[in-house]
N, C-alpha and C positions, 0 to 999 in steps of 0.2 A: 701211330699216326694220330695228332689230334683232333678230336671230331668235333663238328659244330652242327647244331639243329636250325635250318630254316624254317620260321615259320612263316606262309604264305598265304594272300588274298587273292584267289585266282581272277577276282571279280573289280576289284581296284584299279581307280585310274580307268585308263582306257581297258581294262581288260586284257592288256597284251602283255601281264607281266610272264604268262606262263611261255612266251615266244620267247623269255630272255634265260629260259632255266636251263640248257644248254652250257649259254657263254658261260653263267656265275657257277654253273658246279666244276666246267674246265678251268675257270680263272682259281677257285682254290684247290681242285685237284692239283694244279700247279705249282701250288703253293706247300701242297704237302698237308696239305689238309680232307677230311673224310666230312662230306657235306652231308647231313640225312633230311629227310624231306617230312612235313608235315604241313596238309593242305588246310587251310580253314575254312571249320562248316558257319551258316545262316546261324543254325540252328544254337549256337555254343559249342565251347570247345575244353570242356574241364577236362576230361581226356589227355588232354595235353600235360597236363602235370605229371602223370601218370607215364606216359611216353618220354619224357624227361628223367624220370627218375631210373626207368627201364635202362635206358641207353647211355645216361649220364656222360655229357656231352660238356667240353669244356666252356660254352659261350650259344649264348644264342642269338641269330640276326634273325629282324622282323621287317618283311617286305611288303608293302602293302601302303595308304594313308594313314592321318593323326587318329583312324578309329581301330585301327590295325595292334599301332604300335601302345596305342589304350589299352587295348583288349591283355596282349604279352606281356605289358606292364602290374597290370592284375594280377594277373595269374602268379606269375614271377612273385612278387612282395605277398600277395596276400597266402601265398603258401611258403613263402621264407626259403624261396629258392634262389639262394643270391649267387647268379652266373651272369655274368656281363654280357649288355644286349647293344648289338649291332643292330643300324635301320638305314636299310633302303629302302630311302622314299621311291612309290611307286603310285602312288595314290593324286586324287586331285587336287590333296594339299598336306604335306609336311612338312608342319611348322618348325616343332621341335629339332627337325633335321639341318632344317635350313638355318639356325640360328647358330647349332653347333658350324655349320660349316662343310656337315662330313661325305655330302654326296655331289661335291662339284667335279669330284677329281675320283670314280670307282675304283678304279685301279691301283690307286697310291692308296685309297679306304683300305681296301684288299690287305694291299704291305701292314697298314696299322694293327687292323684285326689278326693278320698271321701274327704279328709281332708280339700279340699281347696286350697293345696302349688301350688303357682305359683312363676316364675320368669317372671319378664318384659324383653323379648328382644330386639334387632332392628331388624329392617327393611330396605332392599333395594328397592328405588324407582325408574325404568326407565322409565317417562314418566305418562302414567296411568297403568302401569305395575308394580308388587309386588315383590321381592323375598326374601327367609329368609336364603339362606345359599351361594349360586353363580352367578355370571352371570359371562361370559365367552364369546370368542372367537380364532379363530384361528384352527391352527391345531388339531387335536384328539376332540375338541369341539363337532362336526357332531355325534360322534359315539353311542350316547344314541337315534338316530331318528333313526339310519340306521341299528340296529342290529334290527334282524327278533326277533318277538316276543316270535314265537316257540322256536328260542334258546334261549333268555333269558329263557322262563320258564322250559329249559332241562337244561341248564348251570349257571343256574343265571351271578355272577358276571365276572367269565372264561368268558363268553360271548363276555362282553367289552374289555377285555386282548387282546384278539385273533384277535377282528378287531382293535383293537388299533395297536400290533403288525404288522399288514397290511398294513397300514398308514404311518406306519414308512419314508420308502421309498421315498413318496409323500412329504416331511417335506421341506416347502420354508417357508424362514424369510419375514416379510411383515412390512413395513416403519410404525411408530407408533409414533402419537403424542397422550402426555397425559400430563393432565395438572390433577394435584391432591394440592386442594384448592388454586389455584392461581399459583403454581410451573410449571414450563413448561420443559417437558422430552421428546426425541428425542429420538427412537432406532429402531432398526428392531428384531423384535420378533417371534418367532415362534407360541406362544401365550399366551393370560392372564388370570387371571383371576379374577375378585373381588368377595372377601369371607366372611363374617359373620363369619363363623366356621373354626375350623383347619381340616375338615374330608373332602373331596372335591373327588369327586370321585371314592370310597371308599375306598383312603388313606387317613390316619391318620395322624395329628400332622405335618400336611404340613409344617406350620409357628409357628417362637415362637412368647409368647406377641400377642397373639389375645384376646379377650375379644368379647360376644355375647352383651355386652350390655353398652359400652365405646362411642357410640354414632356417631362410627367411621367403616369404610370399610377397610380391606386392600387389598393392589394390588400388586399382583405377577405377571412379565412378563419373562419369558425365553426369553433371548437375545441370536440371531445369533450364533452359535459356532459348534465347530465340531463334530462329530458322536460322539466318545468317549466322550466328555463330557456331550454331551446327554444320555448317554444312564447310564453314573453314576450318573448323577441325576436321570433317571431314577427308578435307580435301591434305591437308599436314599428312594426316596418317596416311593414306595413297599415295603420295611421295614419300614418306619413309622420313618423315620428320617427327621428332618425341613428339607427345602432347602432353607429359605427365607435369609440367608447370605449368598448363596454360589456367586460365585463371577460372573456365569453365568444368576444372577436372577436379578432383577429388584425389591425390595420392596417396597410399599412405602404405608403411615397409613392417611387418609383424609376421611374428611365428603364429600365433593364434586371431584366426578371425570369427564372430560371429554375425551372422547378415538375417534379419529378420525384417520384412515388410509386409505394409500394410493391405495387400491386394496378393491374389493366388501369384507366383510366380515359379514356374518352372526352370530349375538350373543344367546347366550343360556341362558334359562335362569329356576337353577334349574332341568335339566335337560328340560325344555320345550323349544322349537323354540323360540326366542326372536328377535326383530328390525334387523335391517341391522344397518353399523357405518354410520354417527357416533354416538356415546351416550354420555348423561348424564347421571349419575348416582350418587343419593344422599341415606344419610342415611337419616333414620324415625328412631332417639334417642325412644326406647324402648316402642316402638310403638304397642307392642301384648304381652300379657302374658302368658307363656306357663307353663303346669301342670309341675311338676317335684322337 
């Protein structure tokens, strides 16, 4: 019987993913599959590797949000345990999931996973740091640590809108030097971001010409300008319109980025707390196989 390890956020999203652990271990019992459980703690979970290696399982799904599916992505690469990872999204926002596609339809997901279908994608490396869909800095960055959990789980994504909205106000351009594969760029930015996917905080279709598995990042920076043109870019990305030509944007497509600015800036990464600047930041060409 082949086995697969869940790993799970009991606390994600609305908290009621542990009400669905039931349907999904009868849906691949079904399937002819042996589901085993591992719950995730606050506290870290290096353990898990460890549990992995024990049980050696052919794939593993990660249930939970984009801090969830962060966290398993870590662990996975940074210990060279390459088993292809399923994700259901269960969180207040899964990005990554949603760009692939694979959580509109559980059930047919279910068929893919029994089946075997994977795709290879890449990977962002910061340092001994992992990410599979952003790292980021600057303005609005903050907003995924600072929104109370309570309201996440009464508002889900409304949540983020509202303190974003709030922010607004606070919005100062910060001196940014980036060098993307050797190219050297100068500007004051309000902030950036480097993406894997087109879903980035859960707008959609940010950028055109992205590809999960071209072996390459790209980089979006909002350049300095006025409220009005802020705030219709704004409003672009909210409807699910690219903004990576607009004339206020900075895009640029590289395997190796370096981002150092002139003022303390904390990076995100994934939605998780990530390094102070400056950074490097490389891709890892197709580096994990995801179910789908």
């Amino acid at each position: 019987m082949q086995k697969l390890v869940l790993f799970y956020n009991p606390v994600s999203g609305h908290a009621a993913f542990k009400n669905k652990l039931d349907w999904i271990i009868e849906a691949f019992q079904r399937r002819g599959i042996l589901l085993l459980l591992y719950r995730t703690k606050k506290a870290g979970n290096e353990d898990f590797v460890d549990f992995l290696r024990e049980v050696k399982p052919e794939g593993v799904l990660a249930a939970g949000g984009d801090g969830t599916v962060h966290e398993c992505v870590n662990l996975l690469v940074k210990n060279q345990l390459d088993l292809p990872l399923g994700i259901i999204g269960s969180g207040t926002s899964n990005d990554f999931a949603t760009y692939l596609k694979i959580n509109e339809d559980m059930e047919a997901y279910f068929d893919k996973i029994a089946a075997g279908s994977c795709r290879r994608v890449d990977v962002g490396r910061m340092g001994d740091k992992y990410f599979i869909n952003v790292a980021s800095a600057g303005m609005m960055t903050s907003i995924a640590h600072e929104v109370d959990r309570r309201l996440k789980n009464a508002l889900g994504k409304m949540a983020y809108y509202l303190k974003g909205i709030g922010e607004i106000p606070k919005f100062r351009a910060v001196p940014l030097t980036i060098v993307a594969d050797g190219e050297k760029h100068e500007l004051e930015a309000f902030l950036f971001v480097v993406i894997n996917s087109g879903v980035v905080g859960s707008m959609k279709n940010v950028a055109s010409g992205l590809a999960v598995d071209d072996g390459k990042l790209d980089l979006l920076a909002i350049r300095k300008c006025g409220v009005h043109k802020l705030m219709t870019l704004t409003a672009d990305l909210v409807a699910g319109h690219p903004v990576s030509e607009k004339e206020c944007v900075l895009h640029l497509q590289a395997q190796k980025f370096y981002i150092e600015a002139q003022a303390a800036m904390q990076s995100d990464l994934d939605g998780e707390v990530g390094p102070l600047l400056p950074l490097t930041i490389e891709t890892l060409p197709r580096a994990i196989a995801i179910y789908c």
